[in-house]
N, C-alpha and C positions, 0 to 999 in steps of 0.2 A: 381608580376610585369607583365608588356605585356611579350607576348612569343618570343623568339628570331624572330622563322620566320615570326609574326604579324610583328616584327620592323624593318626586311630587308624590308618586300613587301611592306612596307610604306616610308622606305627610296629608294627604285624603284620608288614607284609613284611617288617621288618628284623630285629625279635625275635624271630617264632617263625617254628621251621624247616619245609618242605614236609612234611608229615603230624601235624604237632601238633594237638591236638586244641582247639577254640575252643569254648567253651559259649556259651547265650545263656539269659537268664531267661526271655525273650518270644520267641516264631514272630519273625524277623528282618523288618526290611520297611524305610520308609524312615528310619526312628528311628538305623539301625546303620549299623556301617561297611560299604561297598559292597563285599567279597568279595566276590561272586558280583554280575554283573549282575539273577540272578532276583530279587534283594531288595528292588528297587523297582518287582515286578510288580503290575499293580493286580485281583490277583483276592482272591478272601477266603481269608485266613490258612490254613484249613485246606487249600487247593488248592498254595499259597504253597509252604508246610512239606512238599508230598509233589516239587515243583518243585527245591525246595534241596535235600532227598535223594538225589533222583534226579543232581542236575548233577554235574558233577566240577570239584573245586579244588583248591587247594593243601592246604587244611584237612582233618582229620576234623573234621565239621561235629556237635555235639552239641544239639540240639534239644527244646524241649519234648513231653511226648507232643502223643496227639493232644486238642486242644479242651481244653487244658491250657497255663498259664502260670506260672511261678514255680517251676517244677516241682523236687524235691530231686535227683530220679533224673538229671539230668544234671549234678553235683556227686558221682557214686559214683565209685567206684573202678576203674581209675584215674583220679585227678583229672585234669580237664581244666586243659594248663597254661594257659588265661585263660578268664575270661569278663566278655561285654562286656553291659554296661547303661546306657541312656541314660535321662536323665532327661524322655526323653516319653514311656516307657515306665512309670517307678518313682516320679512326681514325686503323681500322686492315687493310685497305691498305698498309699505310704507317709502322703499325708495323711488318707488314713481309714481307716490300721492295718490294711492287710489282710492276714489272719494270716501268708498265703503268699509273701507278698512281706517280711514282717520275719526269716520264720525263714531264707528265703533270705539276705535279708541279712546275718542272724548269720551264718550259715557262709561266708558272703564273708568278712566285718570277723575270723573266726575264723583260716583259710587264706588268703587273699591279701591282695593289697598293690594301692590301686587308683594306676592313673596316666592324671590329667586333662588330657580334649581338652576345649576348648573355656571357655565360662562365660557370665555374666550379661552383657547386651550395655552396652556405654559411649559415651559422646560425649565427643569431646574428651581421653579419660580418667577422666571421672566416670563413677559407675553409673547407668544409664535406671531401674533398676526399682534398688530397697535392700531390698522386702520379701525373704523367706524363699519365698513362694509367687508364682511365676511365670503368668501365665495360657499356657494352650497355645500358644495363637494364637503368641505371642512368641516361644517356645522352638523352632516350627520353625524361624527362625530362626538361631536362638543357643544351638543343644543343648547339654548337655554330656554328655560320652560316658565313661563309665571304664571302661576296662580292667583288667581285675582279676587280676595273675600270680599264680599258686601260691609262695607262700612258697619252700615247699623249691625249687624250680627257678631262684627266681633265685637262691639259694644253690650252686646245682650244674645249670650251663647245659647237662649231658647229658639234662636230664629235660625238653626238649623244645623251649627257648629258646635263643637264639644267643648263640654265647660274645660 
């Protein structure tokens, strides 16, 4: 089947309009949806993050600082109408409670609404793995990507999202 982040970066082109603003919790790379070709350059994160600033795309591109992940400041004001977090990013964050990656969370599960690309991979129809914890190796894979809208915008598609 298409790959999770082939079916976010196409449900983006469809929902959100040329200059909407895209957050990310993590420096972008191959975890995310492919907006920008640089996102699955293979240099180190910090080189990555001044590479997708500099490019030009459809997006305002909102980014962690620098040597910084999970960051709040690209969650101020104005909110960004999505931001996207994949679970090769958020999956051993969240299992060893890292404080920066829960409190981002809240402010996701607080302001948006996520909509799931991707999931646990199957045969047949059954599930290959049933635990809760994924090993990595697997999840490249079989990501799964959420896209996370801004409440109020999908309630009023002038605020950034397409009617």
């Amino acid at each position: 089947g298409t790959d999770p982040r082939d079916a976010a970066r196409t449900y983006l082109e469809r929902s959100v309009r040329p200059g909407g603003t895209v957050a990310f919790a993590t420096t972008p790379w191959y975890w995310s949806p492919p907006l920008l070709p640089e996102f699955t350059a293979p240099v180190p994160g910090s080189v990555r993050r001044r590479m997708l600033l500099e490019a030009r795309g459809p997006y305002e591109l909102r980014l962690p600082g620098p040597d910084r992940e999970w960051d709040m400041d690209v969650l101020r004001e104005p909110k960004p109408h999505c931001v996207i977090v994949s679970d090769l990013e958020s999956q051993d964050a969240f299992r060893v409670r890292h404080p920066d990656a829960l409190a981002f969370q809240r402010e996701l599960d607080r302001s948006y609404a996520p909509v799931v690309f991707g999931g646990r991979p199957r045969l047949f129809g059954w599930p290959v793995i049933t635990a809760q914890y994924v090993p990595v190796d697997v999840l490249y894979v079989t990501p799964t990507i959420r896209v996370y809208e801004r409440r109020v915008a999908l309630a009023n598609p002038i605020g950034g999202l397409r009617p």
